[in-house]
C-alpha positions as CSV (number, residue, x, y, z in Angstrom):
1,X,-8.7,24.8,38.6
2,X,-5.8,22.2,38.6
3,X,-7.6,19.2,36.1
4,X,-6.0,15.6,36.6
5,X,-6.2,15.2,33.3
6,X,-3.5,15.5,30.6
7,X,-4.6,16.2,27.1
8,X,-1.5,15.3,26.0
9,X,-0.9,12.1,28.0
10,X,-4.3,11.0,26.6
11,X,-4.3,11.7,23.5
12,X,-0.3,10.4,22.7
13,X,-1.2,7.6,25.0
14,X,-4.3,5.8,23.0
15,X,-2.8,7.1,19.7
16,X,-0.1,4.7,20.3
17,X,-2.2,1.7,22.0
18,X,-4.4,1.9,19.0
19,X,-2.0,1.9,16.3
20,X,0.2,-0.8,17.8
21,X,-3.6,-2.6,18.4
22,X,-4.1,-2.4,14.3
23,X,-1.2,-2.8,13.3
24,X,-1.0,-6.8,15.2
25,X,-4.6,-7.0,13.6
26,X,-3.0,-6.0,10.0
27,X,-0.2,-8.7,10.2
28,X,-2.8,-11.2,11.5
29,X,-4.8,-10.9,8.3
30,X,-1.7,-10.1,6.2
31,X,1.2,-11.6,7.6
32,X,4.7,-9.7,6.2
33,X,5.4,-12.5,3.1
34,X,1.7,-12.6,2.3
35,X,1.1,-11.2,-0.6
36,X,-2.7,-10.3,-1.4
37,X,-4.7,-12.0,-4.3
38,X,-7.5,-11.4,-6.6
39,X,-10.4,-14.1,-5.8
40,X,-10.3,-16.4,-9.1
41,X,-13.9,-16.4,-11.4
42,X,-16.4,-19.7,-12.0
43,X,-17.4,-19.7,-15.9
44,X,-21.0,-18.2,-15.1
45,X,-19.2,-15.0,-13.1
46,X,-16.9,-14.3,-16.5
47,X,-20.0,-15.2,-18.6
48,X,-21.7,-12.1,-16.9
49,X,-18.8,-10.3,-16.7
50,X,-18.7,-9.8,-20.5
51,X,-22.2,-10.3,-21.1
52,X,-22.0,-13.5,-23.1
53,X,-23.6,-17.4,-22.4
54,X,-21.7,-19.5,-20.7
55,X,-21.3,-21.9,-24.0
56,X,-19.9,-18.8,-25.7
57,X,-17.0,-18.9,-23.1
58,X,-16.4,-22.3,-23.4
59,X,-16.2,-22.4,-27.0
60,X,-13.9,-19.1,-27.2
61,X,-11.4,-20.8,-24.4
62,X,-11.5,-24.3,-26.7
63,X,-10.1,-22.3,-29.2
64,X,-7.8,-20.5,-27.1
65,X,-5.2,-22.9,-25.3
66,X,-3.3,-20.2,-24.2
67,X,-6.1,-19.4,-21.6
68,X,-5.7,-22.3,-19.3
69,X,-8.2,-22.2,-16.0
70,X,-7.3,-23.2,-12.9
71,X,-9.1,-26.8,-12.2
72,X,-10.4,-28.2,-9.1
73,X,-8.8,-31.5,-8.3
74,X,-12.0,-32.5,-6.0
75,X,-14.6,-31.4,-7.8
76,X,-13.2,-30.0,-11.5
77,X,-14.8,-26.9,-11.1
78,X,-12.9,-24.2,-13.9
79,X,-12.4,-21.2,-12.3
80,X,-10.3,-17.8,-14.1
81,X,-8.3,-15.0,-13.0
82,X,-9.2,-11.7,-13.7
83,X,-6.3,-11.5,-16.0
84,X,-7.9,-14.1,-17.8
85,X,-11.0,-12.5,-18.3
86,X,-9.2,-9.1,-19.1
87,X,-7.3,-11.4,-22.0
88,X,-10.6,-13.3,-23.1
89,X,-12.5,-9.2,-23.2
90,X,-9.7,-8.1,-25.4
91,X,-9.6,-11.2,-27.6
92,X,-13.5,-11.1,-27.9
93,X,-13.3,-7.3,-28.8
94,X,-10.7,-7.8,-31.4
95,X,-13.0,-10.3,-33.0
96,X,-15.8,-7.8,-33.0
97,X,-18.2,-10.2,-31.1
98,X,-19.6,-7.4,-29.1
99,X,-19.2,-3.6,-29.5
100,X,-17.7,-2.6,-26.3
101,X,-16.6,-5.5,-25.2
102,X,-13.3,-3.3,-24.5
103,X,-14.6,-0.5,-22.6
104,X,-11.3,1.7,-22.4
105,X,-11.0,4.8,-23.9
106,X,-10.7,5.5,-28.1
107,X,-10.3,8.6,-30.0
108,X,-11.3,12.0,-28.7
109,X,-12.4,10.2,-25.5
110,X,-11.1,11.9,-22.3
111,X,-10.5,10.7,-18.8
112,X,-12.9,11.0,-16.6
113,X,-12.6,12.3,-13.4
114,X,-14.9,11.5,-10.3
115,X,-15.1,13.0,-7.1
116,X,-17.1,10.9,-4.3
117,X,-17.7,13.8,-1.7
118,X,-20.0,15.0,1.0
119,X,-18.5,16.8,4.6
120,X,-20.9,14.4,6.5
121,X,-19.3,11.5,8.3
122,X,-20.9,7.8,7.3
123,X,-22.2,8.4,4.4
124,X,-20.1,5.8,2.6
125,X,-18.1,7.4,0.8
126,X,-14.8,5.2,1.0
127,X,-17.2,2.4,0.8
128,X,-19.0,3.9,-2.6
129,X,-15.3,5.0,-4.3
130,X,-13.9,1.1,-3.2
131,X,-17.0,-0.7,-4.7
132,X,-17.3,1.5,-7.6
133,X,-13.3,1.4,-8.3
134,X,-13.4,-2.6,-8.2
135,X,-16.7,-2.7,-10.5
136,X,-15.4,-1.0,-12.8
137,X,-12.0,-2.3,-13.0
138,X,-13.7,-5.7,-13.3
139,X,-15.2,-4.4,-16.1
140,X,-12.0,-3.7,-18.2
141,X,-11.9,-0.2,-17.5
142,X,-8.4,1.0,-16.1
143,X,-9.1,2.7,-12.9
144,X,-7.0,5.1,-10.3
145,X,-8.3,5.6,-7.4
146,X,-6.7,8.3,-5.1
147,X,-7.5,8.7,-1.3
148,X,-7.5,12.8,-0.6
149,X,-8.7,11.2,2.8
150,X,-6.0,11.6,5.7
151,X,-7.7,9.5,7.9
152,X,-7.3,6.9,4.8
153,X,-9.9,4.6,4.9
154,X,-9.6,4.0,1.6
155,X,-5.7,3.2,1.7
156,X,-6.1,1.3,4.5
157,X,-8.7,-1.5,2.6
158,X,-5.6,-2.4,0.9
159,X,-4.1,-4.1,3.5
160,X,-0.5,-4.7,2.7
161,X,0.8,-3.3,-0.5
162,X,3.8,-4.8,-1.6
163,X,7.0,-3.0,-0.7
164,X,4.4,-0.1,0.6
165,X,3.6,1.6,3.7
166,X,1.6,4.2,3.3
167,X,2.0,5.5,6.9
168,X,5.9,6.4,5.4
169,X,5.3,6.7,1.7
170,X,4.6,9.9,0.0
171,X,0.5,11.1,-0.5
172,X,-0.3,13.2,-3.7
173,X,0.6,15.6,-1.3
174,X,4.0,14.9,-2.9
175,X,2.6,16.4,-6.4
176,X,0.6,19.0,-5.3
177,X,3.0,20.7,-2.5
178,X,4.3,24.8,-3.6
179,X,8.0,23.1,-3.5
180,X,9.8,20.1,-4.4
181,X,7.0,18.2,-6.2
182,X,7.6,14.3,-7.3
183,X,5.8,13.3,-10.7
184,X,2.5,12.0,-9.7
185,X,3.5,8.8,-11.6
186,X,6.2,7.8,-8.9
187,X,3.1,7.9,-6.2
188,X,1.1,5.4,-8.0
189,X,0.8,1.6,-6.7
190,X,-0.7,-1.2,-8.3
191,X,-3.1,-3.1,-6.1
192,X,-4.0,-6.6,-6.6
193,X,-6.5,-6.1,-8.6
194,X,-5.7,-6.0,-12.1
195,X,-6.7,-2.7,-14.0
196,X,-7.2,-1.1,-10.2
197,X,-3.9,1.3,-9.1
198,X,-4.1,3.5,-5.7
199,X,-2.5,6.6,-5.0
200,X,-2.5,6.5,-0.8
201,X,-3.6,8.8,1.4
202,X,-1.8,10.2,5.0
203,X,-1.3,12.6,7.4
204,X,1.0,14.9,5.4
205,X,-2.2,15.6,3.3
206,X,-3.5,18.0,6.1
207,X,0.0,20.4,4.9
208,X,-2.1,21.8,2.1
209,X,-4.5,23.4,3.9
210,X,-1.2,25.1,5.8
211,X,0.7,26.0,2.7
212,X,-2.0,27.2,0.6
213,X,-3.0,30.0,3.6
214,X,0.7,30.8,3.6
215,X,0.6,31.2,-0.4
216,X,-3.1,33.3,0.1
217,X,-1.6,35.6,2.2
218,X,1.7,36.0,0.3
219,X,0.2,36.2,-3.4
220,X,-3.3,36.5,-2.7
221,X,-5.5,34.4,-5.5
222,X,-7.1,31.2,-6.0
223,X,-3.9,29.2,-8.2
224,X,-3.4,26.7,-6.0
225,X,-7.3,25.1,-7.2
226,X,-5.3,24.3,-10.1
227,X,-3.0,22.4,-8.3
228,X,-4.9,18.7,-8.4
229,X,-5.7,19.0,-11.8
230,X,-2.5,19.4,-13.2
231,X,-1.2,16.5,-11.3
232,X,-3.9,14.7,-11.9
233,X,-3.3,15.6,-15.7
234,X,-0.2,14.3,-16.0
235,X,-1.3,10.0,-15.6
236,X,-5.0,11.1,-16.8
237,X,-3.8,9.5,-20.7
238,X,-3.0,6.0,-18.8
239,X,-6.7,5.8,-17.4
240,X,-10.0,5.3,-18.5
241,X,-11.5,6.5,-14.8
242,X,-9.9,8.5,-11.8
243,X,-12.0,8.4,-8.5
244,X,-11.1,10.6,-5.5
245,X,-12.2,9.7,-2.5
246,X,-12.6,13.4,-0.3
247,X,-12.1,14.1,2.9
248,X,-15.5,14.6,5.2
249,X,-14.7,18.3,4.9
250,X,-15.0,21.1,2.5
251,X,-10.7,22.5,2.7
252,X,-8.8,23.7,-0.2
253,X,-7.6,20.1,-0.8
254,X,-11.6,19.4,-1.4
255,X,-12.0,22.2,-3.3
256,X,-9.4,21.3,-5.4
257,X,-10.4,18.3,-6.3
258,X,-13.8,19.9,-7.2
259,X,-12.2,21.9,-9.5
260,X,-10.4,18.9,-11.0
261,X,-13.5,16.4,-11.3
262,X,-15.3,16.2,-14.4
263,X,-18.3,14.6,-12.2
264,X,-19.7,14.5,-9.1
265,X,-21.2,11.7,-7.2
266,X,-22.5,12.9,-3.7
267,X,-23.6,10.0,-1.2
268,X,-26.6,10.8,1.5
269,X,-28.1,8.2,3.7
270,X,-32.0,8.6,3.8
271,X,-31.6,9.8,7.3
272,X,-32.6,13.5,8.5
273,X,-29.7,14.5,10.1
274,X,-27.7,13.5,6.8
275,X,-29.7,14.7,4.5
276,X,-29.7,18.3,6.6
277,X,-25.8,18.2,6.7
278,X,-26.0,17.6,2.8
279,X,-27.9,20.9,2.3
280,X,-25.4,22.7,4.7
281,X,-22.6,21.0,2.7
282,X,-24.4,22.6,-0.9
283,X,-25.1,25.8,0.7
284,X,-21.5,26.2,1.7
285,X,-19.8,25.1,-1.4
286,X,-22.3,27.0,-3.6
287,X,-20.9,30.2,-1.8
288,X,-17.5,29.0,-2.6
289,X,-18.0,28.3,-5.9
290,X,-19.3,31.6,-6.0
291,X,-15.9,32.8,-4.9
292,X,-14.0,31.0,-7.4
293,X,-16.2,31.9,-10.0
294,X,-15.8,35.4,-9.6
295,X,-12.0,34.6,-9.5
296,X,-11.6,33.5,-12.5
297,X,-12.1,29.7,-12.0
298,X,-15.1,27.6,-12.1
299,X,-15.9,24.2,-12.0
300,X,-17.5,22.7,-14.8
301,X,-18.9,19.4,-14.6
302,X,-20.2,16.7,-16.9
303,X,-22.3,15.5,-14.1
304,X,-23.3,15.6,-10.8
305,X,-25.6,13.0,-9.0
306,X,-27.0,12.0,-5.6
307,X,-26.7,8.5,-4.8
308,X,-28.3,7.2,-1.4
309,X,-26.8,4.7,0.5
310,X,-27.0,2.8,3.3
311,X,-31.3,2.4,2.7
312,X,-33.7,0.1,4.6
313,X,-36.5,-0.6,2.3
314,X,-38.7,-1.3,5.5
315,X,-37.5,1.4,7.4
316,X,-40.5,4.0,6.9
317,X,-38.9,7.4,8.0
318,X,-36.3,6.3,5.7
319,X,-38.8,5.9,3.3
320,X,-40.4,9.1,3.6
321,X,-37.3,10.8,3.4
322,X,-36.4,9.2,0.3
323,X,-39.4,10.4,-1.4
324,X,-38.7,13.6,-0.1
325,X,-35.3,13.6,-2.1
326,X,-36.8,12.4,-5.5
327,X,-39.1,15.3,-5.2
328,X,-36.3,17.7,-4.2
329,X,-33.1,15.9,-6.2
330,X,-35.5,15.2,-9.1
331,X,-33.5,13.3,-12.1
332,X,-30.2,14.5,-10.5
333,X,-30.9,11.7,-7.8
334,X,-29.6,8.0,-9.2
335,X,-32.5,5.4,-9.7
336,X,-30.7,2.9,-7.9
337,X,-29.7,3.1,-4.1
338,X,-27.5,1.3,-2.3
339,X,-29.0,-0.9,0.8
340,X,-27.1,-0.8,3.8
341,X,-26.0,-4.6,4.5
342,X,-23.8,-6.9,6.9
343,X,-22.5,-8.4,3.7
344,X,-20.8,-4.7,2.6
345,X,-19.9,-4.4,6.8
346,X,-18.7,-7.5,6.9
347,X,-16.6,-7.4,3.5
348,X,-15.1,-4.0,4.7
349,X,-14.1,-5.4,8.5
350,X,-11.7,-7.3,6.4
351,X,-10.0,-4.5,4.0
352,X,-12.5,-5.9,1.3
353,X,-14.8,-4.8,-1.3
354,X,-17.8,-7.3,-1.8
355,X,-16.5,-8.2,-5.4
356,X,-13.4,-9.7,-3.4
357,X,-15.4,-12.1,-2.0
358,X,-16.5,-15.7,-2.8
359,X,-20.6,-15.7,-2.3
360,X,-19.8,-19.2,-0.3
361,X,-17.9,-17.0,2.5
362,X,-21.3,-15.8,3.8
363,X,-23.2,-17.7,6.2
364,X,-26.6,-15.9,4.2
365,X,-25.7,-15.9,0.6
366,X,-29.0,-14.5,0.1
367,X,-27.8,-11.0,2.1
368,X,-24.9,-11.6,-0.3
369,X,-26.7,-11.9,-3.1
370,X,-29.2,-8.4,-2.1
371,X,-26.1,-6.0,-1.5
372,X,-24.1,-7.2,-4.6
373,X,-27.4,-6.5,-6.9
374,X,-27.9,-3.1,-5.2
375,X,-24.0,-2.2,-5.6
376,X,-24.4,-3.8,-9.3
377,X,-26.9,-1.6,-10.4
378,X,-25.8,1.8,-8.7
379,X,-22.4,1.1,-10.0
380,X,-23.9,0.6,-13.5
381,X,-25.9,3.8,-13.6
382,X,-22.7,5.6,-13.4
383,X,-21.1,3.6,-15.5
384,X,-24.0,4.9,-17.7
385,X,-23.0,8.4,-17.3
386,X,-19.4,8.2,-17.7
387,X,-20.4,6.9,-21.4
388,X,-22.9,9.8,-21.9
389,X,-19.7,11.9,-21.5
390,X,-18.0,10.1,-23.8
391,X,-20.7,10.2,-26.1
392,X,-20.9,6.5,-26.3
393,X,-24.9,4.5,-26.8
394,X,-25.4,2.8,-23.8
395,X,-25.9,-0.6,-24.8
């Protein structure tokens, strides 16, 4: 049968529509000389940013005229850069005002490594490893976040990067490849946020899965699992927390960055056909870790949770299948979900994590209000567990 229809012309044809489409939206948000900015702070945010009053700040930045705020001319509102507050958590630290007010690693403390990852499409993984990143960087911690993604959502969130684009830079495919590897350090880019670098993600990532069939069926063995860990090893002393944001598939890159995690966060909506995915995605990666095992090289974690997301209290199936995986998931199920929100939606639509966002941008503050309090507290039970691993007493 003679089909009209070119694969070829179709495909090449909207591959090129689209990305000349996105790219006119991209320079229409970030025009080429922009230059992307952290939102400034309002004395109550950096007050619960390092758990003090509001009084206390005021009284530390009296005596401190080298931390100047930024003053509204109209109304004389005092608003701070995160930079600021980063200066004001180390000063407060030093003074021994709180014990952990500097949350970064000490001692015999090692860097923990997280891997966001589930093969099922939508279940917020970008979205989890973005909002969880930006937490936690807000918090003092020194972050790196690296998209193993090559569709690169999370790279793409960025926006423009200065001097960067990640559709011709190098991936951490550039540190990982059998042959002329780059030091994962030159891949690094600092993002506007401070405390919160990137490593981007692109289509060159997909040549691992290529090279390390070639090196299988050459060598035989499983070395090339050790591949992401020793890359990731070599920038793991100049962070406090690396987050890898997995592909929706379970390939040697994925597997690979099992190996190389020190914990596991898993997201699952509280839907049926997500939940049923997630047990194919277990099943399948318990019989590869079987595999490895048996090779010679496990995965050992510190942790490994499930954290639903996207969850609508009122929604009763949704209900029922969350109680179904407390019963099932037990403790290794986090307390707190996330709730799926237009605040989060609308935050992302504009390559932006809700913590980017002034609560006056939203027409509902009170939606606002709801997703940043679920994100909060899911955020913070991690936070939890990275300090069990460090042996630290939650405060």
């Amino acid at each position: 049968m003679n089909r009209p229809l070119s694969s070829l012309e179709f495909m090449s044809a909207f591959s090129a529509k689209l990305e000349h489409a996105l790219q006119n939206l991209a320079i229409a948000q970030y025009p080429p000389d922009a230059r992307r900015e952290m939102r400034k702070f309002s004395p109550t945010e950096v007050a619960a940013l390092l758990e003090v009053t509001d009084a206390y700040v005021r009284q530390t930045i009296l005596k401190e005229p080298g931390i100047t705020p930024e003053i509204n001319n109209l109304n004389g509102r005092r608003h701070y850069s995160l930079d600021q507050i980063l200066e004001l958590r180390l000063l407060l630290a030093e003074r021994g005002r709180k014990k952990w007010m500097n949350p970064r690693r000490a001692g015999e403390e090692k860097c923990q490594i997280l891997a966001v990852t589930n093969f099922k499409g939508g279940s917020s993984k970008t979205s989890t490893t973005i909002h969880l990143g930006h937490y936690l960087a807000l918090k003092g911690y020194r972050v790196l976040a690296v998209d193993l993604d090559p569709q690169a959502s999370l790279t793409a969130l960025h926006g423009t990067l200065p001097d960067f684009d990640p559709r011709e830079g190098e991936t951490l495919y550039a540190a990982i490849r059998f042959e002329d590897t780059k030091p994962t350090q030159d891949l690094i880019h600092r993002t506007h946020i401070t405390g919160f670098h990137v490593i981007c993600a692109g289509l060159d990532l997909i040549e691992f899965e290529t090279t390390v069939a070639l090196d299988m069926s050459k060598r035989g063995g499983v070395s090339f699992l050790s591949r992401v860990t020793n890359a990731l090893e070599q920038v793991a002393d100049d962070y406090d927390v690396i987050l890898m944001d997995s592909a929706p598939s379970l390939n040697f890159l994925t597997l690979s960055s099992l190996t190389a995690a020190t914990g596991v966060i898993i997201p699952v909506p509280a839907h049926m056909l997500d939940v049923d995915s997630t047990g194919k995605f277990l099943e399948l990666a318990a019989n590869y870790m079987q595999v490895l095992s048996g090779a010679g090289a496990p995965a050992k974690w510190d942790f490994a949770k499930f954290l639903v997301t996207k969850f609508e209290p009122n929604d009763a199936p949704q209900a029922n299948m969350m109680a179904l995986m407390r019963q099932v998931f037990s403790e290794d199920l986090l307390l707190n979900m996330v709730i799926k929100s237009t605040a989060v939606a609308d935050a992302l639509t504009f390559k932006q994590s809700l913590y980017e966002l002034q609560r006056s941008r939203f027409s509902a503050p009170k939606t606002y209000d709801r997703a940043m309090e679920s994100i909060n507290a899911a955020n913070a039970e991690i936070e939890k567990l990275l300090w069990t691993a460090w042996g630290r007493e939650w405060a």
